[in-house]
C-alpha positions in Angstrom: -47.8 175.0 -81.9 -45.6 173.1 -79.3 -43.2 170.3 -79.9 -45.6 167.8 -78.8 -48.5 168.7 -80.8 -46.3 168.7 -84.0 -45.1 164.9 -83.4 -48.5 164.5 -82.1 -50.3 165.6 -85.5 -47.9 164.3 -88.0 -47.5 161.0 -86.7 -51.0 160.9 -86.7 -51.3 161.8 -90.4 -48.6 159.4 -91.2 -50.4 156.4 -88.9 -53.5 156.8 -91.3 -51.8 156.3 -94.6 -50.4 152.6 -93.1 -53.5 150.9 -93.2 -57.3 151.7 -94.3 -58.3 150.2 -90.8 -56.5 154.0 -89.3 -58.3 156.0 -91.2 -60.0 156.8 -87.4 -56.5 157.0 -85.7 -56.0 160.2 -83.8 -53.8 160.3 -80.7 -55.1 161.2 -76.5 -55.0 164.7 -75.4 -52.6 164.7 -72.8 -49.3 162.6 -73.3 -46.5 161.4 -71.3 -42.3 162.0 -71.4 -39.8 160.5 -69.5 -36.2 160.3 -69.9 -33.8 157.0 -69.5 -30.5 157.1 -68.1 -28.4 156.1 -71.3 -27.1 153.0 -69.5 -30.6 151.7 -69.1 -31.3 152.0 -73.0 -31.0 148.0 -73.4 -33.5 147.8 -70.3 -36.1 149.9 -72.5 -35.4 148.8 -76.0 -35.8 144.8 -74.7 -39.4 146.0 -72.7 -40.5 147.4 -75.6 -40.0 144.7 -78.2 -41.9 142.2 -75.1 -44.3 144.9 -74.6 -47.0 143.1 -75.8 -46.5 139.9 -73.8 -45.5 142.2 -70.5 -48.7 143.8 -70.7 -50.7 140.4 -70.6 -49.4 140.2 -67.1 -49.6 143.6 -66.2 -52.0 146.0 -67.4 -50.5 149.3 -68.8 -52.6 151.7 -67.3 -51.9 150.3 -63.7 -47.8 150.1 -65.0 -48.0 154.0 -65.7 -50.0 155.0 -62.4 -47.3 153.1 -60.7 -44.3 154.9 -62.6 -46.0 158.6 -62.1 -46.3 157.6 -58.6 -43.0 156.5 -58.2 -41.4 159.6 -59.8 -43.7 161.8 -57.8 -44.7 163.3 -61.3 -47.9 165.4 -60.6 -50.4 164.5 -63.3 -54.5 165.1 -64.4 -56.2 161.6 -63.4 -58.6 162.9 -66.6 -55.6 161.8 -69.2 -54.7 158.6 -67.8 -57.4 156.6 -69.6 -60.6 156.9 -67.2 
């Protein structure tokens, strides 16, 4: 079992015994990493407390395209949502 799949299934286990309304929780297939240049941690913290509100302006799925795109990060249009 990779990394990934252990975060993947725990977390998922622990996400189901927060609320009754989980119980159905389970997590994509594929999944996404990307690193942050330490100096940029206060950029990321601050967009994800505001993520909520950010993503009433922009939606996330068009957000993530954009950043794979960007990056040139190869990826399987199946996982991203469609």
């Amino acid at each position: 079992m990779t990394l990934v799949q252990k975060i993947k299934a725990h977390s998922s286990k622990w996400m189901k015994t927060k609320d009754s309304s989980l119980t159905n929780f389970f997590w994509q297939d594929g999944y996404g990493a990307f690193s942050v240049n330490p100096s940029k941690v206060d950029v990321v913290v601050n967009y994800i407390k505001n993520q909520h509100e950010h993503h009433r302006k922009k939606d996330f799925k068009v957000e993530y395209r954009g950043f794979l795109k960007k990056y040139k990060v190869d990826y399987n249009e199946d996982y991203v949502w469609e």
